[in-house]
C-alpha positions in Angstrom: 0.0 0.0 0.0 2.2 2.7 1.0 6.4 2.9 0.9 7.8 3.6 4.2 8.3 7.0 5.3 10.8 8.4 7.8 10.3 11.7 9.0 6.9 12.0 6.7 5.5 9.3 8.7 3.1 12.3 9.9 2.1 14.7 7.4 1.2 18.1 8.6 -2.3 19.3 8.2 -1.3 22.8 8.1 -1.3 23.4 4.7 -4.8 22.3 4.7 -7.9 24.2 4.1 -10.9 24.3 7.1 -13.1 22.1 4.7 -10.5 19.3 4.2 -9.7 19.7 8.2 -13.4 19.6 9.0 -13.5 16.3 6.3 -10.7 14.7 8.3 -12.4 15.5 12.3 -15.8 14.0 10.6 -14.5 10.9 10.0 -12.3 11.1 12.8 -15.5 11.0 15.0 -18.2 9.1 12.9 -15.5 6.1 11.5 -16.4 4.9 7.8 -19.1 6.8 6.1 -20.5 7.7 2.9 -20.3 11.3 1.0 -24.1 11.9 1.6 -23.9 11.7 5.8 -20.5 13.4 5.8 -22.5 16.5 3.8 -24.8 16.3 6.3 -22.8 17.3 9.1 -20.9 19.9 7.2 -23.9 21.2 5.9 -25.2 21.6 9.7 -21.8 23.1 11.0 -21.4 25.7 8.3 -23.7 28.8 8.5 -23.8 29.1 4.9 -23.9 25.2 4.1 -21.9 23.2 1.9 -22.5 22.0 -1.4 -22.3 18.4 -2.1 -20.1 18.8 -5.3 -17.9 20.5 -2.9 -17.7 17.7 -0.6 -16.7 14.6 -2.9 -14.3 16.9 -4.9 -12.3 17.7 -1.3 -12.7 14.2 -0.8 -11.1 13.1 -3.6 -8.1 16.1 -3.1 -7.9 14.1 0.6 -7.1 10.7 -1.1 -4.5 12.3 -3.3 -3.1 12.9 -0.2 -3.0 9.6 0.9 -5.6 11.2 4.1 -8.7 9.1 3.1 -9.1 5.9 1.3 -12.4 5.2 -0.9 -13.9 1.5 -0.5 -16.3 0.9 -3.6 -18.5 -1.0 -2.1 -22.3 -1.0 -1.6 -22.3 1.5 0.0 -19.1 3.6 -1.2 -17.6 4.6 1.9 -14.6 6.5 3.2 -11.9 6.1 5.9 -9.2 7.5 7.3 -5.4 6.5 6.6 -3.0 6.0 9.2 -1.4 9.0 8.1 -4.5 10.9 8.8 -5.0 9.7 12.4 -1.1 10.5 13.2 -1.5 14.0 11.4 -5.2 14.3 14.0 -3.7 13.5 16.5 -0.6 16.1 15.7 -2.9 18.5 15.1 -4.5 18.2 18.8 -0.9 17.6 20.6 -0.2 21.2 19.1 -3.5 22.9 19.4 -3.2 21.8 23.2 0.1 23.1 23.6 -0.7 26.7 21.8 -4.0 27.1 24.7 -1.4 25.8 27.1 1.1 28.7 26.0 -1.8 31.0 25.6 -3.0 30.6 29.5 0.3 31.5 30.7 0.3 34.9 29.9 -2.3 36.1 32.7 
């Protein structure tokens, strides 16, 4: 599947936009799902919704990224890579750290 990767082993999700970010916490927190549910959730989070078109095409720019892997079965559903859950979980160590470096200037 994939080649090993040293230091990439966890690719940042900096570069990222909100909507590919918000992609990756959704399936972070609801596990396998198809494109229809995981509209449904962005659609509710966003004030000014979310089209659909928008959703499979940052999708697809996810499994590019080697972030999400698309099973074609019935139903098509996605997942998240390994490389996704070490970059989530990056993500939180670093967000914690910021609050916690934020809090200490009272």
């Amino acid at each position: 599947m994939s080649s090993p990767h040293n230091e990439r082993d966890t690719i940042s999700l900096a570069d990222l936009s909100a909507t590919h970010r918000d992609l990756l916490w959704v399936l972070s927190q609801t596990g396998p799902s198809e494109s229809g549910p995981l509209h449904h959730v962005l659609t509710d989070y966003y004030t000014d919704g979310i089209d659909q078109t928008r959703v499979c095409d940052t999708l697809d720019e996810l499994i590019k990224r080697d972030l999400v892997t698309k099973q074609t079965h019935d139903p098509t559903e996605y997942r998240l890579t390994e490389s996704a859950r070490r970059a989530l979980s990056a993500r939180q160590t670093w967000q914690a750290g910021t609050r916690n470096a934020a809090g200490g200037h009272e």
